[in-house]
Biopython code that builds the backbone (N, CA, C, O; Angstrom):
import numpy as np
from Bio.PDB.StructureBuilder import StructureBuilder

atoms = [
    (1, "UNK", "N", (-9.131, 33.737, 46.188)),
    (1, "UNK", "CA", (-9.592, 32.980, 47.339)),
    (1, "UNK", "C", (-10.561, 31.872, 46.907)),
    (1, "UNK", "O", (-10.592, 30.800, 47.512)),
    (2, "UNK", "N", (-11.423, 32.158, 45.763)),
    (2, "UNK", "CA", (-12.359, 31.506, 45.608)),
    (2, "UNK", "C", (-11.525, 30.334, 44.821)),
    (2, "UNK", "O", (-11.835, 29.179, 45.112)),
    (3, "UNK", "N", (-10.632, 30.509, 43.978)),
    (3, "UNK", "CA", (-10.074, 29.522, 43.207)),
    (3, "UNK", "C", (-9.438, 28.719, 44.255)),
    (3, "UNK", "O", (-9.636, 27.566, 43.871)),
    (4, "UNK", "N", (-8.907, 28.673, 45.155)),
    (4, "UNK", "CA", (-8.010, 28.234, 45.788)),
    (4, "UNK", "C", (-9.188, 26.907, 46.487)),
    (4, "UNK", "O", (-8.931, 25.710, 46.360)),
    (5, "UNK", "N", (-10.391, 27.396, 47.166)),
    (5, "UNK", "CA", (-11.370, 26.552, 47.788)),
    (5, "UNK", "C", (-11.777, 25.546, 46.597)),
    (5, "UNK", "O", (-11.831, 24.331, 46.786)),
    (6, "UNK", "N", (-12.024, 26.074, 45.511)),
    (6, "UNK", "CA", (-12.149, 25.206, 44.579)),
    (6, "UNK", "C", (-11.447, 24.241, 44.235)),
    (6, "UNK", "O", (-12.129, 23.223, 44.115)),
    (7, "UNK", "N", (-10.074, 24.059, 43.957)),
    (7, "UNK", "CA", (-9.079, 23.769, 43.855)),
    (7, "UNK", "C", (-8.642, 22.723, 44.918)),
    (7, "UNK", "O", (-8.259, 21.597, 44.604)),
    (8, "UNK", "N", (-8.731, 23.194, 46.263)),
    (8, "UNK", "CA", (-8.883, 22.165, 47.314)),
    (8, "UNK", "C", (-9.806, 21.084, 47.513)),
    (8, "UNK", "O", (-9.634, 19.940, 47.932)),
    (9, "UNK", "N", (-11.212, 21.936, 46.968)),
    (9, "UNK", "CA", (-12.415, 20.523, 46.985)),
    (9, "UNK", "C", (-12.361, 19.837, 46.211)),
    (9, "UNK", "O", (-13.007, 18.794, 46.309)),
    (10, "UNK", "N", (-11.520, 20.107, 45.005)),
    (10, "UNK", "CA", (-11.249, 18.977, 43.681)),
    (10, "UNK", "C", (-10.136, 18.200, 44.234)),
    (10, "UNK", "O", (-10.506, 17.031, 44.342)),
    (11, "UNK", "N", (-9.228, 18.319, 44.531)),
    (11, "UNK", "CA", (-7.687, 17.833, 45.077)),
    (11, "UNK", "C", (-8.708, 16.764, 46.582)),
    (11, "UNK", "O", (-8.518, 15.572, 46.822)),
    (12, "UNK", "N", (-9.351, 17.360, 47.055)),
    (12, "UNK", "CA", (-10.127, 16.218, 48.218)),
    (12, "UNK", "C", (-11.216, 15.675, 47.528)),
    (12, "UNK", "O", (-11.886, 14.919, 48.232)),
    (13, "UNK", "N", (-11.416, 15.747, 46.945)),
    (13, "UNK", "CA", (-13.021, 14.928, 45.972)),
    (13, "UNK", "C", (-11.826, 13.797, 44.933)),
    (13, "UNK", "O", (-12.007, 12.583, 44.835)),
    (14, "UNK", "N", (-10.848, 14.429, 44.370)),
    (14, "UNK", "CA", (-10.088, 13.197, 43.767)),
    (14, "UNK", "C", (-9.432, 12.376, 44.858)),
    (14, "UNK", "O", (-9.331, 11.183, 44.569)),
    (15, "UNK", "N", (-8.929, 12.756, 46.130)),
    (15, "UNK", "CA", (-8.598, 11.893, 47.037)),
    (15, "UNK", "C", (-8.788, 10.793, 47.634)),
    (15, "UNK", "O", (-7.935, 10.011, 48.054)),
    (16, "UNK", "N", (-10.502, 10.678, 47.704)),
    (16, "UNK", "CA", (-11.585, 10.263, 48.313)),
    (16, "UNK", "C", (-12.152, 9.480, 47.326)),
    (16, "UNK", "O", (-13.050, 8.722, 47.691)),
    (17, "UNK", "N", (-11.792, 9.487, 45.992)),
    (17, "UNK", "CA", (-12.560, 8.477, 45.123)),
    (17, "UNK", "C", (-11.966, 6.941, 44.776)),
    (17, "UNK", "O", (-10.886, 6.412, 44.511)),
    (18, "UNK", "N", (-13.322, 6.589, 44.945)),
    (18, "UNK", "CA", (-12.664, 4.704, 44.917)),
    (18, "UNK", "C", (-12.322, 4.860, 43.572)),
    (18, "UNK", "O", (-12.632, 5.609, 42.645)),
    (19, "UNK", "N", (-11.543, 3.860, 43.776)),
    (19, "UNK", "CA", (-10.401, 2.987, 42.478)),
    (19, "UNK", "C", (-11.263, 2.228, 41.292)),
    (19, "UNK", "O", (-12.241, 1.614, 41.718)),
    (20, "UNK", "N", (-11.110, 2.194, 40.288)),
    (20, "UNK", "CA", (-11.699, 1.239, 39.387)),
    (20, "UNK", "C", (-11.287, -0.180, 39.189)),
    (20, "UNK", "O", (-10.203, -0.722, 38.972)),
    (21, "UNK", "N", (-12.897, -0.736, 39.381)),
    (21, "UNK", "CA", (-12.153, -2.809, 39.590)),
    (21, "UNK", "C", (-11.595, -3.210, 38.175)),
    (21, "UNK", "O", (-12.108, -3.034, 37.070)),
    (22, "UNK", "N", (-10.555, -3.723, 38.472)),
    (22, "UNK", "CA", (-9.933, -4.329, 37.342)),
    (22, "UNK", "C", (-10.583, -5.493, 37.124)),
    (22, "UNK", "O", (-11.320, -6.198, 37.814)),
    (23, "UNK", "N", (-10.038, -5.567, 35.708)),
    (23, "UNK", "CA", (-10.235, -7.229, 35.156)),
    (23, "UNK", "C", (-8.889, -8.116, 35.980)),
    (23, "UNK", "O", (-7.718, -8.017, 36.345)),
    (24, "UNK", "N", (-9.950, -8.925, 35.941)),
    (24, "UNK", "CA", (-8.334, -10.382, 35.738)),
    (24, "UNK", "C", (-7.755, -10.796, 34.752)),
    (24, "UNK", "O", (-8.243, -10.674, 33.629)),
    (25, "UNK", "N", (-6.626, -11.355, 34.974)),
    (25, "UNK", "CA", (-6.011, -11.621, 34.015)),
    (25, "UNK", "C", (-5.241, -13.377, 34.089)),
    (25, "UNK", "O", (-4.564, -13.661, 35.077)),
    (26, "UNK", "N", (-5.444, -14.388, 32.992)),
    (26, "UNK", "CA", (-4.592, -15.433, 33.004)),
    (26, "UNK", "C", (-3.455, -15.231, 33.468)),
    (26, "UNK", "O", (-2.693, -14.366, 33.037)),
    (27, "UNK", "N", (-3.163, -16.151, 34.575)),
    (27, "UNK", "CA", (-1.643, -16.419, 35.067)),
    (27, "UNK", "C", (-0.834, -16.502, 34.374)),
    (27, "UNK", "O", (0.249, -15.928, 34.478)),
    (28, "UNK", "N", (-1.449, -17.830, 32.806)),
    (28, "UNK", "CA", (-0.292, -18.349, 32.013)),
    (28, "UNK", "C", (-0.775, -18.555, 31.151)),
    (28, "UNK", "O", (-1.400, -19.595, 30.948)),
    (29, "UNK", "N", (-0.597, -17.309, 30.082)),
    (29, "UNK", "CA", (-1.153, -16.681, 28.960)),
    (29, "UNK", "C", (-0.463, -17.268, 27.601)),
    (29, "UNK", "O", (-0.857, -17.202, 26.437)),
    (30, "UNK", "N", (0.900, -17.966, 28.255)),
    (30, "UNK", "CA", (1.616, -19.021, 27.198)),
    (30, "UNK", "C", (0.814, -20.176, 26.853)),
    (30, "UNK", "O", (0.511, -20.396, 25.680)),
    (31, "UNK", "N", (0.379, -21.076, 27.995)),
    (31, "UNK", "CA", (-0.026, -21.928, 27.722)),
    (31, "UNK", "C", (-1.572, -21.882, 26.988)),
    (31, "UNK", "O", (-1.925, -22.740, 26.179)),
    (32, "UNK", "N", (-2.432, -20.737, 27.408)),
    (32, "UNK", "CA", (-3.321, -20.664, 26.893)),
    (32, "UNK", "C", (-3.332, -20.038, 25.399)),
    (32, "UNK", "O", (-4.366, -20.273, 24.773)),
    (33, "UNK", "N", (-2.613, -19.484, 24.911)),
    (33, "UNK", "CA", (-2.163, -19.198, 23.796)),
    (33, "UNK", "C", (-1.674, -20.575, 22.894)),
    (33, "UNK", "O", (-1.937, -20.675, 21.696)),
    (34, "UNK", "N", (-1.058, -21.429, 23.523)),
    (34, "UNK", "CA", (-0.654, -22.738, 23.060)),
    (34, "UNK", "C", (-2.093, -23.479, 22.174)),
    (34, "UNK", "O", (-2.513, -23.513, 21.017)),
    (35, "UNK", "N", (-2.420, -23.912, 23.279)),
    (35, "UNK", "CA", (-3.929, -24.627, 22.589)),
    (35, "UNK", "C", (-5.050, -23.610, 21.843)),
    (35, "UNK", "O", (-5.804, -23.913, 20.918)),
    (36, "UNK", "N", (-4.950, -22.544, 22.407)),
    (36, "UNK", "CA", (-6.204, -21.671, 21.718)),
    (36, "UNK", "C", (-5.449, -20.471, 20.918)),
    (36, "UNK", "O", (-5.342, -19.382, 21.483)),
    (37, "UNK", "N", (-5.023, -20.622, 19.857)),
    (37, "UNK", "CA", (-4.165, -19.654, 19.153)),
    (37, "UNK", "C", (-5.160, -18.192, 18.566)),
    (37, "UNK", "O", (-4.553, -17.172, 18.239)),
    (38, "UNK", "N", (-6.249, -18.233, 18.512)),
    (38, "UNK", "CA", (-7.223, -17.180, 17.606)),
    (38, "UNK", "C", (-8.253, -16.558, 18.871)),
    (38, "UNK", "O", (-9.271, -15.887, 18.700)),
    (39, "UNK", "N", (-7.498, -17.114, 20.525)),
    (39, "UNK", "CA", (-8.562, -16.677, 21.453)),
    (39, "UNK", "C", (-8.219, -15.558, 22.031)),
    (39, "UNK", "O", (-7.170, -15.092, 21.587)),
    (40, "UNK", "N", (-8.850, -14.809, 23.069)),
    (40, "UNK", "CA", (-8.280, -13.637, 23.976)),
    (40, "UNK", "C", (-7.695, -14.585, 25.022)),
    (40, "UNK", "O", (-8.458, -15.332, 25.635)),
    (41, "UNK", "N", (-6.536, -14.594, 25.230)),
    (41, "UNK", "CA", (-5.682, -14.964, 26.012)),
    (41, "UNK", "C", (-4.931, -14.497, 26.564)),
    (41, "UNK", "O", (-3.784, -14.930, 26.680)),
    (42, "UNK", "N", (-5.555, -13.049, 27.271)),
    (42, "UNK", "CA", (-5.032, -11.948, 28.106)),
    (42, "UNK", "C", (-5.294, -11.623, 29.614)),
    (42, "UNK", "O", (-4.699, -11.345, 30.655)),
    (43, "UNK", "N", (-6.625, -11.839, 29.070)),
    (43, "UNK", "CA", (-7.540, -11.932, 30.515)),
    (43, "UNK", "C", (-9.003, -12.531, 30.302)),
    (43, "UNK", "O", (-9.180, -12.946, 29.157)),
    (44, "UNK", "N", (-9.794, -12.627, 30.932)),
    (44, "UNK", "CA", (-10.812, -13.138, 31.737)),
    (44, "UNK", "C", (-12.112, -12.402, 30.501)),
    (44, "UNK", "O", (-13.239, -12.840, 30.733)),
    (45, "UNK", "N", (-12.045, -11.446, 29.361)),
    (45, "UNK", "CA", (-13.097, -10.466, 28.820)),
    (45, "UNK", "C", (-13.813, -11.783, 27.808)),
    (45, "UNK", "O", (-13.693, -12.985, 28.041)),
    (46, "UNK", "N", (-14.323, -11.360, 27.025)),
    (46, "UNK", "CA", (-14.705, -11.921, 26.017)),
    (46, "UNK", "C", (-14.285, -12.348, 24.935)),
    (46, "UNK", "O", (-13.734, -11.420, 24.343)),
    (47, "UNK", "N", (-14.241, -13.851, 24.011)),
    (47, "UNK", "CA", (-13.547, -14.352, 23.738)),
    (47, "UNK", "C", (-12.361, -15.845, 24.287)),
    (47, "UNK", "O", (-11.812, -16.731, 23.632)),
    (48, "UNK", "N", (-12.374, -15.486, 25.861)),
    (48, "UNK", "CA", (-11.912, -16.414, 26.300)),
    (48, "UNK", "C", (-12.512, -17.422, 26.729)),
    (48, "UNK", "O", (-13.640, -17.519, 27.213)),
    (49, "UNK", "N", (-11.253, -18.642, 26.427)),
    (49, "UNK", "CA", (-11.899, -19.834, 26.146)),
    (49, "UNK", "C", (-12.079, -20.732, 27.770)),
    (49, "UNK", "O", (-12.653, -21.812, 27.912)),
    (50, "UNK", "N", (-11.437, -19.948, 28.811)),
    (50, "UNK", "CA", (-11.875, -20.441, 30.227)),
    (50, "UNK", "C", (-12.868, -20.222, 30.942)),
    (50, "UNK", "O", (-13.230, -20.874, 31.921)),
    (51, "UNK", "N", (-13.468, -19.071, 30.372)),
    (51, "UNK", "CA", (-14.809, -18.702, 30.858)),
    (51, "UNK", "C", (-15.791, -18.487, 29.798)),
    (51, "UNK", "O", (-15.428, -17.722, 28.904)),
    (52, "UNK", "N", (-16.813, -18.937, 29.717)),
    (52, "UNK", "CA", (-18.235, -18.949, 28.840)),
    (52, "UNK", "C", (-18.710, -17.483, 28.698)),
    (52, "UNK", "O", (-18.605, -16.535, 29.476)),
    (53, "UNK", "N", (-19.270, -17.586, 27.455)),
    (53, "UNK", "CA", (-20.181, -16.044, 27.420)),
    (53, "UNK", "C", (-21.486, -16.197, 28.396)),
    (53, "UNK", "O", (-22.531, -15.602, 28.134)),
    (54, "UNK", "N", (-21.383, -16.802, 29.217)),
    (54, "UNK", "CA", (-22.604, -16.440, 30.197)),
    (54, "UNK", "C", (-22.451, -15.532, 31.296)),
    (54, "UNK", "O", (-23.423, -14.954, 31.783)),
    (55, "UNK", "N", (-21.315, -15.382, 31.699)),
    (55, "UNK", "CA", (-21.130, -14.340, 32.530)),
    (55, "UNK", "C", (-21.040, -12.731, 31.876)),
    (55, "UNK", "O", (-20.799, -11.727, 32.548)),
    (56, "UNK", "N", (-21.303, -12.765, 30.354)),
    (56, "UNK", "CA", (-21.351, -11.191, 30.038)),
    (56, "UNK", "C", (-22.197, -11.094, 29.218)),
    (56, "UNK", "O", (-22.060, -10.389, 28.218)),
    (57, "UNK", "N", (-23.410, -11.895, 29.517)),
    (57, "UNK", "CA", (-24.530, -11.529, 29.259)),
    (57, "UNK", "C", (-25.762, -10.640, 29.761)),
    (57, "UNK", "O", (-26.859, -10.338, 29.291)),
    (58, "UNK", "N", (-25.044, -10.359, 30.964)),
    (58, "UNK", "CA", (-25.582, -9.711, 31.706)),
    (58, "UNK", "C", (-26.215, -7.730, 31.535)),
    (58, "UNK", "O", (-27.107, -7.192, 32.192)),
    (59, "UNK", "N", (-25.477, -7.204, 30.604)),
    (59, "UNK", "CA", (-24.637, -6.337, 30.187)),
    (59, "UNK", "C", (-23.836, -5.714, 30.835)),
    (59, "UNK", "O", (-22.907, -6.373, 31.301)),
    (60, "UNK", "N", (-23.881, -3.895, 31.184)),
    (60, "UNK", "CA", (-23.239, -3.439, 31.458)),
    (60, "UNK", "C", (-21.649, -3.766, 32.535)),
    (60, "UNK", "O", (-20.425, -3.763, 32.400)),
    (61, "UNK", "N", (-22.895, -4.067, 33.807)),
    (61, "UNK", "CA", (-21.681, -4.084, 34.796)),
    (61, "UNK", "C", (-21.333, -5.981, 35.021)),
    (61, "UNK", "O", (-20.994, -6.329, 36.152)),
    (62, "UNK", "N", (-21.409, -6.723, 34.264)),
    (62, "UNK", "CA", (-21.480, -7.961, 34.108)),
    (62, "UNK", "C", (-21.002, -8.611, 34.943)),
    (62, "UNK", "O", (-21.701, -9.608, 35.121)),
    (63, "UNK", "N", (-19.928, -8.579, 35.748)),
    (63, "UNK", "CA", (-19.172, -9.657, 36.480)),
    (63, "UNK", "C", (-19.281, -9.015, 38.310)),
    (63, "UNK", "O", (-18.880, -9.541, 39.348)),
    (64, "UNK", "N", (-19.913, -7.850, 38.098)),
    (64, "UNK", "CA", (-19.093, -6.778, 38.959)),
    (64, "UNK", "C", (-20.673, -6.504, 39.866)),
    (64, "UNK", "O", (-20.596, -6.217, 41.061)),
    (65, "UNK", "N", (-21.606, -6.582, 39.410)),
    (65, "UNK", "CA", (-22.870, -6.726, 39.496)),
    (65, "UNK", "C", (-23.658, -7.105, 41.075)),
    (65, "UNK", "O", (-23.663, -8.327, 41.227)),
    (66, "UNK", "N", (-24.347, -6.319, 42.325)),
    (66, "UNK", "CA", (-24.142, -7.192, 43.359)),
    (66, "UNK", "C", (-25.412, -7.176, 43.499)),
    (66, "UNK", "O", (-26.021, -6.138, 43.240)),
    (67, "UNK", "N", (-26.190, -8.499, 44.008)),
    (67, "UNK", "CA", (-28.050, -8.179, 44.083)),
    (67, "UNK", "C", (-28.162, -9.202, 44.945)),
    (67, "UNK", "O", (-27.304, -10.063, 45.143)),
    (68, "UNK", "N", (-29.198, -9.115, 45.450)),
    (68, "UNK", "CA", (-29.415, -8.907, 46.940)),
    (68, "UNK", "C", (-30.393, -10.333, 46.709)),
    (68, "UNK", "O", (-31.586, -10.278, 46.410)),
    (69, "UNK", "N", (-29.457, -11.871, 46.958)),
    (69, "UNK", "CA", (-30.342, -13.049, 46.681)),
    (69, "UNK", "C", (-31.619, -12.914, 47.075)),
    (69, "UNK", "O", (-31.951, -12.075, 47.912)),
    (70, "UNK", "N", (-32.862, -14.139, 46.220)),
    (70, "UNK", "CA", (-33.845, -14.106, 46.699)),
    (70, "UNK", "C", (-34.476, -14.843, 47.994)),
    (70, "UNK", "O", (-33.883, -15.882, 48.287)),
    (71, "UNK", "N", (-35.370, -14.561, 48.673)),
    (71, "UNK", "CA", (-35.812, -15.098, 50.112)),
    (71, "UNK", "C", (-36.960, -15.891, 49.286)),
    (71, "UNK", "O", (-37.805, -15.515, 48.473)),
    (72, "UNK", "N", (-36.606, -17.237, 49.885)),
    (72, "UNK", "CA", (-37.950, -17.758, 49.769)),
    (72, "UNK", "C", (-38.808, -18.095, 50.768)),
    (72, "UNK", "O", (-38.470, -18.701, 51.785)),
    (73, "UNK", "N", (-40.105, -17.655, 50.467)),
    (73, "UNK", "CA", (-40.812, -17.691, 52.215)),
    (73, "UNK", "C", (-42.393, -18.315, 51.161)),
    (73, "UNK", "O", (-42.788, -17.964, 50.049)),
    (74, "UNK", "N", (-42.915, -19.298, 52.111)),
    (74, "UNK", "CA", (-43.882, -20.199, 52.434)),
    (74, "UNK", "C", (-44.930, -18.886, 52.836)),
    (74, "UNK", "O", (-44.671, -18.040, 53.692)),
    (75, "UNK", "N", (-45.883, -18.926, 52.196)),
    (75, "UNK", "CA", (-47.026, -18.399, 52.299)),
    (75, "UNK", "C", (-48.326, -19.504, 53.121)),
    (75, "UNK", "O", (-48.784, -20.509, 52.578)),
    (76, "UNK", "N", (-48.554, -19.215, 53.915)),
    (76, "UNK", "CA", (-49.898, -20.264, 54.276)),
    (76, "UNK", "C", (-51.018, -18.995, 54.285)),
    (76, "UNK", "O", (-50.795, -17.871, 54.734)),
    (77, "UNK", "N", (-52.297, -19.471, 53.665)),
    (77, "UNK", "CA", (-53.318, -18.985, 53.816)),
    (77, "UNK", "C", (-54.163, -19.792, 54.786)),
    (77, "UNK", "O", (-54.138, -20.981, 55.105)),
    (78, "UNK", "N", (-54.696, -19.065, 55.044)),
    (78, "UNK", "CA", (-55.890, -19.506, 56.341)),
    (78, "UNK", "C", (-57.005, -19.679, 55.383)),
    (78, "UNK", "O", (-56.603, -19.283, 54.289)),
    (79, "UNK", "N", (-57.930, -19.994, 55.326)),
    (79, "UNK", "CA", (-59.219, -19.941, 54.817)),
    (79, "UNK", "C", (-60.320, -20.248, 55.314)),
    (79, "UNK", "O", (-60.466, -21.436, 55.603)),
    (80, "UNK", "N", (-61.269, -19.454, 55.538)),
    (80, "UNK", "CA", (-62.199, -19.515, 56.689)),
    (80, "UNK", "C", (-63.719, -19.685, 56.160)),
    (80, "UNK", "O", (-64.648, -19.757, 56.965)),
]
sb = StructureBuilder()
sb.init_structure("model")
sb.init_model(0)
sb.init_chain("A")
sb.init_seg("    ")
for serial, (resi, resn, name, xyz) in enumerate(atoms, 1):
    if name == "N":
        sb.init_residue(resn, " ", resi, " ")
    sb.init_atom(name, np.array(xyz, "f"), 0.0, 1.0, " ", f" {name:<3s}", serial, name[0])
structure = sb.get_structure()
């Protein structure tokens, strides 16, 4: 009995779990292969010559990353 509940909460706990974000990938991996013969010309990671290493400098979660822009707010002091 007990295996069986177990068994069910794993089978609904894998059900329920989000998907992992993929990379992108070049449309047209010919042509970019054409001009850049020694580049990653697969997808979007590192190495490729359409996007800069500034976007995976970030580390870990680099591209995927979500933060909460900054507010800029005007301070007035009073001074008495």
């Amino acid at each position: 009995m007990r295996n069986q509940i177990l068994s069910a909460a794993a089978l609904l706990l894998a059900a329920l779990a989000a998907p992992a974000a993929a990379q992108e990938v070049i449309t047209n991996p010919g042509k970019c292969a054409q001009y850049y013969p020694n580049a990653n010309c697969e997808n979007y990671g590192p190495g490729n010559p359409y996007r800069g290493p500034q976007s995976y400098q970030q580390g870990f979660r680099a591209g995927y990353a979500w933060y909460r822009p900054h507010l800029w707010r005007r301070h007035h002091h009073r001074w008495q």
